[in-house]
DRENPA-3360 file (N, C-alpha, C; in nm, 2 decimals, always signed):
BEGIN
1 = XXXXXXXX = +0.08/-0.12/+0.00/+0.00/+0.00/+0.00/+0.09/+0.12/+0.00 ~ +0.00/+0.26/-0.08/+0.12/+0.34/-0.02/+0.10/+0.39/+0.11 ~ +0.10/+0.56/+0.15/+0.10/+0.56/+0.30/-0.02/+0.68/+0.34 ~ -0.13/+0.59/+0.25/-0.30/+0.67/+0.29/-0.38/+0.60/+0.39 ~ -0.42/+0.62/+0.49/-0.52/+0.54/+0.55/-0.65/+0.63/+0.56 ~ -0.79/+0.55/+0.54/-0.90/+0.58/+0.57/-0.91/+0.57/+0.68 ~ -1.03/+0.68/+0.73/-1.07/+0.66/+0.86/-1.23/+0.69/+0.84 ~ -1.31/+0.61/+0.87/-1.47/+0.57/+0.84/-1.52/+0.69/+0.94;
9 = XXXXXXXX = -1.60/+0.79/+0.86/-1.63/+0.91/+0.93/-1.77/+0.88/+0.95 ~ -1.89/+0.79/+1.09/-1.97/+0.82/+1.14/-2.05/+0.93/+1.21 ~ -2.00/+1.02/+1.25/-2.01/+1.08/+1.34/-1.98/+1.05/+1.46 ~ -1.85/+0.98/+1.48/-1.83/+0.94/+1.60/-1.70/+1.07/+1.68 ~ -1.70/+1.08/+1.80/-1.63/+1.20/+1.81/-1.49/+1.19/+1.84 ~ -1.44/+1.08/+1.80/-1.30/+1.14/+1.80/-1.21/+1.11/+1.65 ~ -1.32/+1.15/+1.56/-1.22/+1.18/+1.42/-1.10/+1.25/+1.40 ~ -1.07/+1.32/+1.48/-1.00/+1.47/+1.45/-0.88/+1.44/+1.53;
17 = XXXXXXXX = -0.87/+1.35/+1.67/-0.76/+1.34/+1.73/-0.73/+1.23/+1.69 ~ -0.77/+1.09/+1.57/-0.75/+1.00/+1.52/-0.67/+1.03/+1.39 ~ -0.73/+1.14/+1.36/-0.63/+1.18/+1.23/-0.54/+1.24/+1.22 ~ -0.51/+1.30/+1.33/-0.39/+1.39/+1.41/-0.31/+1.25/+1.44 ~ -0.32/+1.14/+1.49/-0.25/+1.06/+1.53/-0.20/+0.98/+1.40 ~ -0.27/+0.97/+1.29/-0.23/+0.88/+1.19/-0.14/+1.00/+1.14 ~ -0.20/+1.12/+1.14/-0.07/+1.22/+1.04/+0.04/+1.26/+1.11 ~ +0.07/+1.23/+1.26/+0.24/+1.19/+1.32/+0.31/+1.05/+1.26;
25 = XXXXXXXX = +0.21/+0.98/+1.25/+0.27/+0.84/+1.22/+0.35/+0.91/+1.11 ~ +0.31/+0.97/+0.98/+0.39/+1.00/+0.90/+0.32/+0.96/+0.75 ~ +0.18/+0.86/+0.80/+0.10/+0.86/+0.66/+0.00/+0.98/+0.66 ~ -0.10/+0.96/+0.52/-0.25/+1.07/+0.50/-0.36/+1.02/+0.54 ~ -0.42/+1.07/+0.61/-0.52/+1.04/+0.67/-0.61/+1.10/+0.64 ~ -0.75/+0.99/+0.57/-0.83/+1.08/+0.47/-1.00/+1.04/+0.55 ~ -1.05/+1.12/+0.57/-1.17/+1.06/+0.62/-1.30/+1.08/+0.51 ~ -1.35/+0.96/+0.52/-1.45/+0.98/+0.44/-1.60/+0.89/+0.51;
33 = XXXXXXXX = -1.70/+0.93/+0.46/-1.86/+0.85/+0.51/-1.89/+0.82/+0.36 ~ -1.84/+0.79/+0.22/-1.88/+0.79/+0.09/-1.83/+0.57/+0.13 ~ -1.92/+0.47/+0.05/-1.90/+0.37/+0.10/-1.76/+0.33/+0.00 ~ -1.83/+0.35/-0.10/-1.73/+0.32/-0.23/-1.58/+0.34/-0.21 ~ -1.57/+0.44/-0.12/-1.44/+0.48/-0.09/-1.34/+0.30/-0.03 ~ -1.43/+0.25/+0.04/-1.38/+0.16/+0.09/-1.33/+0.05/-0.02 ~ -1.41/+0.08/-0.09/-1.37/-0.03/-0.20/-1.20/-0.06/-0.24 ~ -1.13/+0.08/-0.25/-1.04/+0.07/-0.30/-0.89/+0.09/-0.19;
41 = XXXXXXXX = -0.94/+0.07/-0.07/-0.85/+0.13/+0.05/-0.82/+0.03/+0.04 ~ -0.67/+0.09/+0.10/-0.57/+0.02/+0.12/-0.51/-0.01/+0.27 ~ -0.59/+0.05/+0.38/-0.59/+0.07/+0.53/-0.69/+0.15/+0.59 ~ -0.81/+0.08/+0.67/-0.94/+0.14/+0.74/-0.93/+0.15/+0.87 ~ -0.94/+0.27/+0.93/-0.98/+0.25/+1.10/-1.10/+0.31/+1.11 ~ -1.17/+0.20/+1.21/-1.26/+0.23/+1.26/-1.30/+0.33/+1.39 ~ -1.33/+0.44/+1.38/-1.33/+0.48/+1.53/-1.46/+0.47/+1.60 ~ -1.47/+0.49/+1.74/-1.54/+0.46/+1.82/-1.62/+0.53/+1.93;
49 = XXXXXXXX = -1.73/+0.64/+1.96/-1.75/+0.68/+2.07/-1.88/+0.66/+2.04 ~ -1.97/+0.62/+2.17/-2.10/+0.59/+2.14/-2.19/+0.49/+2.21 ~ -2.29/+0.52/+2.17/-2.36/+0.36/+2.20/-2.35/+0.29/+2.07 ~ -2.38/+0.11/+2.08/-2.38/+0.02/+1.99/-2.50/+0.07/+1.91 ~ -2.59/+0.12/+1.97/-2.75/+0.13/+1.89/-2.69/+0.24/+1.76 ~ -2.65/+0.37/+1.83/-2.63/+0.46/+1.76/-2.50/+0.41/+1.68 ~ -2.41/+0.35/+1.68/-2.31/+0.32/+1.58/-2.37/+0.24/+1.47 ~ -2.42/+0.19/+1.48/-2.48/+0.05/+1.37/-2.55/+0.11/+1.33;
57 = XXXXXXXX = -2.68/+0.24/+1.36/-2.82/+0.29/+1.33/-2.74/+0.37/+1.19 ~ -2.63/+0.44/+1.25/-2.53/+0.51/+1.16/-2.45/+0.47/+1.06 ~ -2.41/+0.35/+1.09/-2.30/+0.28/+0.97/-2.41/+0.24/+0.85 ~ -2.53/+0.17/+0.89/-2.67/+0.14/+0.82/-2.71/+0.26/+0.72 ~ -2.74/+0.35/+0.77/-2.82/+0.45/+0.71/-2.69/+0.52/+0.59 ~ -2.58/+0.51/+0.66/-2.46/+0.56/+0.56/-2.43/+0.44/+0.46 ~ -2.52/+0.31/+0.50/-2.46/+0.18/+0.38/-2.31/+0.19/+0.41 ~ -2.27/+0.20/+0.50/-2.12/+0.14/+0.55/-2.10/+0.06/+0.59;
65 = XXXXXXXX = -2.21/-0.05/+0.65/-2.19/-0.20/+0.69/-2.14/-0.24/+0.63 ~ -2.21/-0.32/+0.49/-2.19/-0.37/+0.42/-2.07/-0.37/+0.35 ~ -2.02/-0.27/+0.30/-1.85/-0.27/+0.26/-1.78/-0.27/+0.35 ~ -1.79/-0.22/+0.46/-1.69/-0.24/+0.65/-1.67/-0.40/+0.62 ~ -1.77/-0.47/+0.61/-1.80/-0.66/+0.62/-1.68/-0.70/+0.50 ~ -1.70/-0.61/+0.36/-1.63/-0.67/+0.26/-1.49/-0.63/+0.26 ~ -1.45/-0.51/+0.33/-1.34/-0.49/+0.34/-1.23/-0.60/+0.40 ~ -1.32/-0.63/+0.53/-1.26/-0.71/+0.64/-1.20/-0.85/+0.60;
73 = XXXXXXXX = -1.34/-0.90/+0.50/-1.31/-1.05/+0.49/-1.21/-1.01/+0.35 ~ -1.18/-0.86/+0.29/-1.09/-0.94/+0.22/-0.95/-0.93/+0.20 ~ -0.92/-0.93/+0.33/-0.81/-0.91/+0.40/-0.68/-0.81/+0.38 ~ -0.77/-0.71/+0.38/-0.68/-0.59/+0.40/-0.65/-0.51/+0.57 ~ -0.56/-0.42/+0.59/-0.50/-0.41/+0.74/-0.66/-0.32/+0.76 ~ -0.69/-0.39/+0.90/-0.82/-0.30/+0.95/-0.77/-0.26/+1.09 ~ -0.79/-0.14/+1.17/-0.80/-0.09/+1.24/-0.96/-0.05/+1.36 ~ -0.99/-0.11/+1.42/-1.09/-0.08/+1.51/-1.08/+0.01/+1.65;
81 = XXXXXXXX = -1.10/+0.04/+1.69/-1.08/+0.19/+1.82/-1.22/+0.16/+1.89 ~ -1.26/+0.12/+2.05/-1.35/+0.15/+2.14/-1.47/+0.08/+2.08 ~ -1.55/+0.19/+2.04/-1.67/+0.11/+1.99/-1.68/+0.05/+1.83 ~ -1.54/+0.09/+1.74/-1.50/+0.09/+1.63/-1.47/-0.12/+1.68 ~ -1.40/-0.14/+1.78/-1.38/-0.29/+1.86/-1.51/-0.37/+1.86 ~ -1.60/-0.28/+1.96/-1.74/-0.39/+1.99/-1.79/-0.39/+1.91 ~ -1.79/-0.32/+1.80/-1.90/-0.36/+1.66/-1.87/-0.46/+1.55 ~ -1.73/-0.49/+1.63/-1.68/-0.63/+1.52/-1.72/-0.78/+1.58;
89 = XXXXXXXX = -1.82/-0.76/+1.67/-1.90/-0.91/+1.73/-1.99/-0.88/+1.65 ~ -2.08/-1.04/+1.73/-2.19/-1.09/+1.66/-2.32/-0.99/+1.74 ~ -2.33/-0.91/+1.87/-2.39/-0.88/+1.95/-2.36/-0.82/+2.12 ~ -2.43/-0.66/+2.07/-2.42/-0.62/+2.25/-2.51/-0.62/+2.29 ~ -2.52/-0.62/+2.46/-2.64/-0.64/+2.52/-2.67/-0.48/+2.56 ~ -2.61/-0.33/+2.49/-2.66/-0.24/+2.51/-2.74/-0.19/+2.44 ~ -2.84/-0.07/+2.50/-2.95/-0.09/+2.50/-3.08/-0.15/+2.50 ~ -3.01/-0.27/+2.54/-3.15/-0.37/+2.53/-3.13/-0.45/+2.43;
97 = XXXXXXXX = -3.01/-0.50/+2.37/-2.96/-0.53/+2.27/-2.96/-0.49/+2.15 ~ -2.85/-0.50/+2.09/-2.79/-0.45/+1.90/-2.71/-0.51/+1.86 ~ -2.73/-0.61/+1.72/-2.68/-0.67/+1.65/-2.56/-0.60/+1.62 ~ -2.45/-0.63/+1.57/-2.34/-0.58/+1.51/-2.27/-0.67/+1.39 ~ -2.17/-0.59/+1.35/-2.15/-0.66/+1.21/-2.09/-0.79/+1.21 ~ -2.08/-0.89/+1.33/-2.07/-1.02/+1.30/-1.93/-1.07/+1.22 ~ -1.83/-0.98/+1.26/-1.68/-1.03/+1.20/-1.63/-1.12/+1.30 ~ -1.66/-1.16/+1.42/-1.62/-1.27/+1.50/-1.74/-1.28/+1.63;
105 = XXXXXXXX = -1.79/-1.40/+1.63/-1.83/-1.46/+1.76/-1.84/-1.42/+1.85 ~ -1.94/-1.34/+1.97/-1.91/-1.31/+2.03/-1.99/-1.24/+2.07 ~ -2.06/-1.19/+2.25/-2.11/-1.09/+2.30/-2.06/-1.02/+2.33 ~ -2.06/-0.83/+2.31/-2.01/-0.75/+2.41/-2.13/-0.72/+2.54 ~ -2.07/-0.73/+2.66/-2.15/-0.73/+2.79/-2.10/-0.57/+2.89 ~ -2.20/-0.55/+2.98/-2.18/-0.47/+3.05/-2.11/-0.48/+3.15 ~ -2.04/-0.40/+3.23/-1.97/-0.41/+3.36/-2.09/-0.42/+3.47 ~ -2.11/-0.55/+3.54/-2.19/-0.54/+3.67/-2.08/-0.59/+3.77;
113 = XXXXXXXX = -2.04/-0.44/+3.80/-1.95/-0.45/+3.94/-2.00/-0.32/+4.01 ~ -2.00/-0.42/+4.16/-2.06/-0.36/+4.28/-1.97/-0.24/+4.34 ~ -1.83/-0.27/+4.39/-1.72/-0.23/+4.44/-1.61/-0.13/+4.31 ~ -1.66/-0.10/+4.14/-1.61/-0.03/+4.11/-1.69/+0.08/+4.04 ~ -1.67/+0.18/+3.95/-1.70/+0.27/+3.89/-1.76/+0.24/+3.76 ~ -1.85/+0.28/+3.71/-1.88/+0.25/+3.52/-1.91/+0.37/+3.49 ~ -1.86/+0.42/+3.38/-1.83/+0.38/+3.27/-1.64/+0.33/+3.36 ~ -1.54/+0.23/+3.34/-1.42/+0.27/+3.32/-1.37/+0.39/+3.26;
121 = XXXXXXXX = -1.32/+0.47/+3.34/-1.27/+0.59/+3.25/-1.16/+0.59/+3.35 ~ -1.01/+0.61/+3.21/-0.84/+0.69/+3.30/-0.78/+0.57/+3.23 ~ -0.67/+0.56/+3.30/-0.55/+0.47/+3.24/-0.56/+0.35/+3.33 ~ -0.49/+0.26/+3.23/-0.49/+0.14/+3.33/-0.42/+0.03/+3.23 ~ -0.38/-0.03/+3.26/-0.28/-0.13/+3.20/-0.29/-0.24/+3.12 ~ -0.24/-0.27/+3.00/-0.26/-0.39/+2.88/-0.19/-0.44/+2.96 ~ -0.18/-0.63/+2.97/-0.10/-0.71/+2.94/-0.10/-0.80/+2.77 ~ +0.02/-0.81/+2.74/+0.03/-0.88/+2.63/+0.03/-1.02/+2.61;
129 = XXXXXXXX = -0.08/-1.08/+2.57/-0.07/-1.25/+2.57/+0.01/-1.33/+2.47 ~ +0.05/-1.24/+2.33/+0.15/-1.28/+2.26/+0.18/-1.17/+2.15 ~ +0.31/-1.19/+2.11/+0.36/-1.10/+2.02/+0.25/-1.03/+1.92 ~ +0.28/-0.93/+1.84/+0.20/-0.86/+1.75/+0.29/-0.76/+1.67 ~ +0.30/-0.72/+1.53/+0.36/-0.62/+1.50/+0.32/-0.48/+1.52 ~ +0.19/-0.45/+1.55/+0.15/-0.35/+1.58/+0.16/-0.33/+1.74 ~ +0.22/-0.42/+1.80/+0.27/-0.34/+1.99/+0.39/-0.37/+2.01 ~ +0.48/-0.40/+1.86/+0.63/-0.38/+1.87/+0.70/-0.26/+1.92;
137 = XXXXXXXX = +0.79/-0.26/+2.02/+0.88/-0.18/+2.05/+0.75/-0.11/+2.19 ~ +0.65/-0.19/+2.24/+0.58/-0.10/+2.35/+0.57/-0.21/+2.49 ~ +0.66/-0.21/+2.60/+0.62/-0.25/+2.71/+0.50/-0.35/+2.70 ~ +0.51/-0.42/+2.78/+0.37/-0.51/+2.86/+0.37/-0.45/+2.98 ~ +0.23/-0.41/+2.98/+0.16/-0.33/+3.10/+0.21/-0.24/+3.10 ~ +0.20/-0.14/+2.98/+0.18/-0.04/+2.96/+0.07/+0.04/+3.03 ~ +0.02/+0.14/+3.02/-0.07/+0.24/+3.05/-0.14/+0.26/+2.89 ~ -0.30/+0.26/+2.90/-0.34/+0.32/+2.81/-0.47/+0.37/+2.87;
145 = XXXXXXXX = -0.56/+0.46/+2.78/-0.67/+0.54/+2.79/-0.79/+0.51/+2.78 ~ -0.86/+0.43/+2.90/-0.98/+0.39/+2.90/-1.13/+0.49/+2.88 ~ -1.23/+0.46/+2.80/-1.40/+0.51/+2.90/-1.46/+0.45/+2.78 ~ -1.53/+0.37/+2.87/-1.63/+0.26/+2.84/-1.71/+0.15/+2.93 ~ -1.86/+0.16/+2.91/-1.92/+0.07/+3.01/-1.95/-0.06/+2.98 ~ -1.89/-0.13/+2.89/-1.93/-0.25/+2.82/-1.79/-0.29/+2.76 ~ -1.76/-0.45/+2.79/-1.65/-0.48/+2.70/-1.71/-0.60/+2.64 ~ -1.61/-0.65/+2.53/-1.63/-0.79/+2.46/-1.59/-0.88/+2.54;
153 = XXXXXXXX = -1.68/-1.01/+2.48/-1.63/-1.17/+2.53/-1.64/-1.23/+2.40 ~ -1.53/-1.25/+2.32/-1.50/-1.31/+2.19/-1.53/-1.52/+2.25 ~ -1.59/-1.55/+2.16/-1.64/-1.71/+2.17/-1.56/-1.75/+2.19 ~ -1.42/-1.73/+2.11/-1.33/-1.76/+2.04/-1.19/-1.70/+2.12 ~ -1.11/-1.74/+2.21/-1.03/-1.66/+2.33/-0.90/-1.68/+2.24 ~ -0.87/-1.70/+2.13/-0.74/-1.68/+2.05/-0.70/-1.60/+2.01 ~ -0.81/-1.50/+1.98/-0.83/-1.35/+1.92/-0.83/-1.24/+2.02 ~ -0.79/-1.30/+2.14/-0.72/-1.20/+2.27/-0.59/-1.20/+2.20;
161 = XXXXXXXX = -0.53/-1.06/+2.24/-0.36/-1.02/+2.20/-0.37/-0.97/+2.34 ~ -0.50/-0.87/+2.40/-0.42/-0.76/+2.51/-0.53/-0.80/+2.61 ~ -0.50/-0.83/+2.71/-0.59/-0.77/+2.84/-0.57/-0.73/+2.94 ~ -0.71/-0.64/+2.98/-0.71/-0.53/+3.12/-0.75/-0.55/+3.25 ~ -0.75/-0.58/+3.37/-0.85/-0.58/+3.47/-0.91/-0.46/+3.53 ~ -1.02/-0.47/+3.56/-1.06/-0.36/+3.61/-1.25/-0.45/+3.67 ~ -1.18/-0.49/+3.79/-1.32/-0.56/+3.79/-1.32/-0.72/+3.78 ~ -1.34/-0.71/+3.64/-1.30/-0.83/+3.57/-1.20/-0.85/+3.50;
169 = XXXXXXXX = -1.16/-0.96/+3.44/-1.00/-0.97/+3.34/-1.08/-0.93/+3.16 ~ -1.13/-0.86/+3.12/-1.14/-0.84/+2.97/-1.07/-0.79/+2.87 ~ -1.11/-0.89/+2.76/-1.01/-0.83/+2.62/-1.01/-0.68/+2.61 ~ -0.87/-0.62/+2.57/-0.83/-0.47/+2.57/-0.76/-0.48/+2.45 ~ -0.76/-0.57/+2.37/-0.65/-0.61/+2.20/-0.73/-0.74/+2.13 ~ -0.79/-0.71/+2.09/-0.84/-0.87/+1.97/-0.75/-0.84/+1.84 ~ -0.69/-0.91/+1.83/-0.63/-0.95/+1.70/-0.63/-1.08/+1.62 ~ -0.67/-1.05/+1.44/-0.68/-1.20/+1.39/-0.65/-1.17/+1.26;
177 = XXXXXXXX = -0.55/-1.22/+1.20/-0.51/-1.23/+1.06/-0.53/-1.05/+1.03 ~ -0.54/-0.97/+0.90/-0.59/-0.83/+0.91/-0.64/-0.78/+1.03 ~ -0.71/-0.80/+1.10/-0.81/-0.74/+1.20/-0.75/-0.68/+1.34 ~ -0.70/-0.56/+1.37/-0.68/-0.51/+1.48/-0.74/-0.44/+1.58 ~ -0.78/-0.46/+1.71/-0.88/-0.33/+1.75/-0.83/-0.35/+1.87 ~ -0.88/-0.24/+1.98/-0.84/-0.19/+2.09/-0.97/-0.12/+2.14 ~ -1.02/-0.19/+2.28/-1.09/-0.18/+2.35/-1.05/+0.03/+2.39 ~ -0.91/+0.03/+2.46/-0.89/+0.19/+2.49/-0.88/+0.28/+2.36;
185 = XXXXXXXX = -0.86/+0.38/+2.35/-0.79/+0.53/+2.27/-0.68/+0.52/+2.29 ~ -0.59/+0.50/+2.18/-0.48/+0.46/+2.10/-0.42/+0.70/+2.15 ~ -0.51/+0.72/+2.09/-0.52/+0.85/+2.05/-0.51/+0.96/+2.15 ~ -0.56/+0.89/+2.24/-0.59/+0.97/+2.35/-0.43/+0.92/+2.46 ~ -0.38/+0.82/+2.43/-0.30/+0.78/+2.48/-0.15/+0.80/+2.49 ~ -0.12/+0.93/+2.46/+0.05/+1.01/+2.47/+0.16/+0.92/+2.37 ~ +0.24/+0.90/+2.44/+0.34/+0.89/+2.31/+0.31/+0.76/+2.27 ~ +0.29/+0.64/+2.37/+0.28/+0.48/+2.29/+0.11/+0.46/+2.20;
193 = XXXXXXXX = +0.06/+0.57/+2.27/-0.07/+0.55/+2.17/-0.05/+0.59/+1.99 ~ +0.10/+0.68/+2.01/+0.10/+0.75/+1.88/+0.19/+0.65/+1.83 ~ +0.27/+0.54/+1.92/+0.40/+0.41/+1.90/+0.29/+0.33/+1.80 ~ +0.15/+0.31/+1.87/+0.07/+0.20/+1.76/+0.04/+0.25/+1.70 ~ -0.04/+0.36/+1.68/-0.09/+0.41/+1.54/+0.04/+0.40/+1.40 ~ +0.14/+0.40/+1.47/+0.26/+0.44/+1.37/+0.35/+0.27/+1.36 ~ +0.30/+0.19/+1.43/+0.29/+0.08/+1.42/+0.26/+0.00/+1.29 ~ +0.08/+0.03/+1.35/-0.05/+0.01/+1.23/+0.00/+0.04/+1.11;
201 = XXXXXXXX = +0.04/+0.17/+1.09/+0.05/+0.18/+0.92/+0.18/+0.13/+0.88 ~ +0.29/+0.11/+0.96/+0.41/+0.02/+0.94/+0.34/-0.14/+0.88 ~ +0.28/-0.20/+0.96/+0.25/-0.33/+0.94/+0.17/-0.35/+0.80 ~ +0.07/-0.18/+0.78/+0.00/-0.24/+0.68/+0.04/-0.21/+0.57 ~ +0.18/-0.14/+0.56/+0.26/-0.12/+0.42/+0.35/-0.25/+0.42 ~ +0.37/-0.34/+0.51/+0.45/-0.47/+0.49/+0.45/-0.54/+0.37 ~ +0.55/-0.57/+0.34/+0.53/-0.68/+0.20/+0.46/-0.83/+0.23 ~ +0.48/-0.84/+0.32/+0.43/-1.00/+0.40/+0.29/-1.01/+0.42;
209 = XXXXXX = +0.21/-0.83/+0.47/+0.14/-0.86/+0.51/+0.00/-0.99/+0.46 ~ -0.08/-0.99/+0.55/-0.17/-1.09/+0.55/-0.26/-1.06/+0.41 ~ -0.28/-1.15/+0.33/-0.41/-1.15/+0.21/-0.47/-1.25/+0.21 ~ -0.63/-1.22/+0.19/-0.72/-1.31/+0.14/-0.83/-1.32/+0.23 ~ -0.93/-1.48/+0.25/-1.04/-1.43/+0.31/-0.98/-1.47/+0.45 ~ -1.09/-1.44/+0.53/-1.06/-1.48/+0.66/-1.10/-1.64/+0.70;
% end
């Protein structure tokens, strides 16, 4: 690829410090809500603030599911962020439940803890369950930038790279062939948040990288 990445403009609200973060990495950071655009990308991030209802109600009416789905399966470097993450299951139980685009197995659930705070919001620490080129050159148990009231339970526990406690032990990194995403803000996250972004577009200009379906 060369060094353009899309970033899928919902109206989700942190486009602007997402693009700021891809344009230190050193690539162009182009946002668009046009679907077609996706057709021909060569690197998508998904970003994330919201409810499930409201992200999906949005990607739908923009006809961005459906090419989000075809991009994914056809294995180009994808990028997910927060709620840009929980929309890559089969299903959240927020608001009363919302389907999502079904790129892996899996419920996102709410925090029911007694003894802590919800939404998670502030820093708090990844552990790394196995290598990745996109958390190359970044500590295990690092610090990154939480707020969120609901995390994922992937069916499928192989597709953990990172996890956080806070309460419970939940995925904070799913990674699988193309497919990267991050429960925290990459963005919001000081200098290592800007280490992965600049990661991300390293891996996805790779000659090696991953092709085909999933």
């Amino acid at each position: 690829m060369g060094s353009s990445v899309l970033i899928v403009d919902y109206d989700a609200g942190n486009l602007r410090s997402v693009t700021r973060a891809v344009a230190r990495s050193g690539a162009t950071a182009r946002v668009t809500d046009k679907p077609d655009d996706l057709k021909g990308a060569d690197a998508v991030i998904l970003p994330g603030v919201g409810s499930a209802a409201d992200t999906m109600s949005k990607l739908v009416a923009r006809s961005l599911d459906e090419p989000l789905r075809e991009y994914i399966f056809s294995g180009r470097p994808f990028l997910g962020v927060c709620m840009g993450m929980q929309a890559l299951f089969d299903f959240s139980e927020e608001g009363g439940g919302q389907k999502c685009l079904g790129i892996f197995p899996g419920t996102v659930h709410h925090f029911s803890l007694e003894n802590f705070k919800v939404p998670h919001m502030g820093w708090n620490t990844v552990e790394w369950l196995h290598d990745h080129p996109v958390i190359e050159g970044i500590p295990n148990n690092s610090y990154f930038y939480f707020v969120h009231s609901f995390f994922a339970e992937p069916t499928e526990k192989g597709v953990v790279l990172g996890q956080t406690k806070y309460g419970v032990t939940f995925p904070s990194i799913i990674a699988q062939d193309n497919v990267f995403a991050t429960q925290f803000h990459p963005e919001k996250s000081s200098d290592l948040g800007l280490s992965l972004y600049a990661n991300f577009v390293s891996w996805a200009k790779s000659p090696g990288f991953f092709s085909g379906s999933k």
